[in-house]
C-alpha positions as CSV (number, residue, x, y, z in Angstrom):
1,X,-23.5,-10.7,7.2
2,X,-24.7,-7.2,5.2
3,X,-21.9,-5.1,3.5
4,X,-22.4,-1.4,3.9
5,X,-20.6,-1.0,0.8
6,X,-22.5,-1.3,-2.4
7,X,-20.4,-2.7,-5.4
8,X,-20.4,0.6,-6.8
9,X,-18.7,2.2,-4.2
10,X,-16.3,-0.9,-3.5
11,X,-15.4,-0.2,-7.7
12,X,-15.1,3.7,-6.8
13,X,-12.5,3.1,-4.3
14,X,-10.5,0.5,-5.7
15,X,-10.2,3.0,-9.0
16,X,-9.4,6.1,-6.8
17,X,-6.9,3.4,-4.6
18,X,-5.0,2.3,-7.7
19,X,-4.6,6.0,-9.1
20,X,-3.3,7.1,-6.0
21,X,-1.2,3.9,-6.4
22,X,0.0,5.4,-9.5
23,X,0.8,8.7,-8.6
24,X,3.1,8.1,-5.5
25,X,4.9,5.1,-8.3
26,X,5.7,7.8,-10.7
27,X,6.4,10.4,-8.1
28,X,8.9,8.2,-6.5
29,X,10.5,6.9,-9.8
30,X,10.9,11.0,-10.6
31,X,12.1,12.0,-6.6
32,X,14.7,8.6,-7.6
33,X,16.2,10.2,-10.9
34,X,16.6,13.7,-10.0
């Protein structure tokens, strides 16, 4: 079984994944407290 992904791109996306992550975490915690 071939992976299209390479390991770079699999690293790319779990990085851009886990700042998205991030983002909607914070912007919920700040949507919360107002």
């Amino acid at each position: 079984m071939v992976s299209s992904l390479t390991q770079a791109e699999v690293l790319i996306a779990l990085v851009v994944a886990a700042h998205a992550g991030v983002l909607a975490v914070r912007l919920a915690a700040s949507l919360y407290r107002a």
